[in-house]
C-alpha positions as CSV (number, residue, x, y, z in Angstrom):
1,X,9.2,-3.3,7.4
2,X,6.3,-0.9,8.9
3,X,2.8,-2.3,9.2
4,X,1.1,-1.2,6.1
5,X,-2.7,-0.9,5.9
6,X,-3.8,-1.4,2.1
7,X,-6.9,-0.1,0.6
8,X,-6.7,-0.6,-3.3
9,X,-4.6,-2.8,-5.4
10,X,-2.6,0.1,-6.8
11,X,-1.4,0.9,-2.8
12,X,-0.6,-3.3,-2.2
13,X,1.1,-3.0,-5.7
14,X,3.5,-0.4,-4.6
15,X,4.2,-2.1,-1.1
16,X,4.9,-5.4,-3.2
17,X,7.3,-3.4,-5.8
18,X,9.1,-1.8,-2.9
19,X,9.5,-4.7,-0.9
20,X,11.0,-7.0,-4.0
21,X,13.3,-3.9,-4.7
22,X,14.6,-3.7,-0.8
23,X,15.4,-7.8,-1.0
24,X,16.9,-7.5,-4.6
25,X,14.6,-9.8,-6.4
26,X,13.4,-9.8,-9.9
27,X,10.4,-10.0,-10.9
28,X,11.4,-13.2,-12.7
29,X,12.7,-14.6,-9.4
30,X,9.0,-13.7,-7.9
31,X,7.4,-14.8,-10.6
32,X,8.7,-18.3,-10.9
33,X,8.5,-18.8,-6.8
34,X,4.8,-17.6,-7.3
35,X,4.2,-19.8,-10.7
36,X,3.3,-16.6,-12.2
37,X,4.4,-14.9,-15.4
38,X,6.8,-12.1,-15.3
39,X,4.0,-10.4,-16.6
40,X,1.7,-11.0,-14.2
41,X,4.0,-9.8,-11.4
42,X,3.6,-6.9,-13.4
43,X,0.6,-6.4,-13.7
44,X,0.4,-7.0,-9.6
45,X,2.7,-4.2,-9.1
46,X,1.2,-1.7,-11.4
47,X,-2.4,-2.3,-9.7
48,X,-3.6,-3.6,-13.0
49,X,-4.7,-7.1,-11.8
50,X,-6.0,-9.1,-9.1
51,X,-4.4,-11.4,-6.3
52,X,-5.7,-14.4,-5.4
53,X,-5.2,-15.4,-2.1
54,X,-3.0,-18.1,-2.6
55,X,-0.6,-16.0,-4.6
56,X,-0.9,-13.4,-1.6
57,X,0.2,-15.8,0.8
58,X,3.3,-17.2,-1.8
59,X,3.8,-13.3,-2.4
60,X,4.5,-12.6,1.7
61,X,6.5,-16.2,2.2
62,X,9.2,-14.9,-0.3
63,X,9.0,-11.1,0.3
64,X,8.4,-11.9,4.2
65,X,6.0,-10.4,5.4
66,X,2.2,-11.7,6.5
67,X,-1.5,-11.2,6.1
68,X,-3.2,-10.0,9.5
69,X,-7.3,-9.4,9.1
70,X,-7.9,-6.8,11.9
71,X,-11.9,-6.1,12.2
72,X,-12.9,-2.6,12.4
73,X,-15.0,-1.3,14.9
């Protein structure tokens, strides 16, 4: 998986989407490991809601990946 740089919900909805689709999960399968609703994953994916940080970091431990802040200059 290539460093992604995300600038709107729709663009982390489509990495999220993408990356569930490469490991095979369903949405269900995220959505219970998340305690989310199958709708809300979504929701998430279509860049119609908002993520809390919490679920962001429950989001990353099952689709493996991790939040890095970089500081611009």
């Amino acid at each position: 998986m290539k460093d992604e740089i995300i600038k709107s919900e729709a663009e982390l909805g489509k990495v999220l989407k993408s990356r569930r689709n490469d490991l095979q999960i369903t949405q269900k399968q995220l959505a219970d490991f998340c305690d989310l609703s199958h709708n809300g994953i979504s929701q998430i994916e279509m860049g119609e809601k908002s993520v809390r940080l919490s679920t962001l970091l429950k989001l990353g431990k099952m689709l493996g990946f991790k939040i890095v802040l970089k500081m611009e200059d």
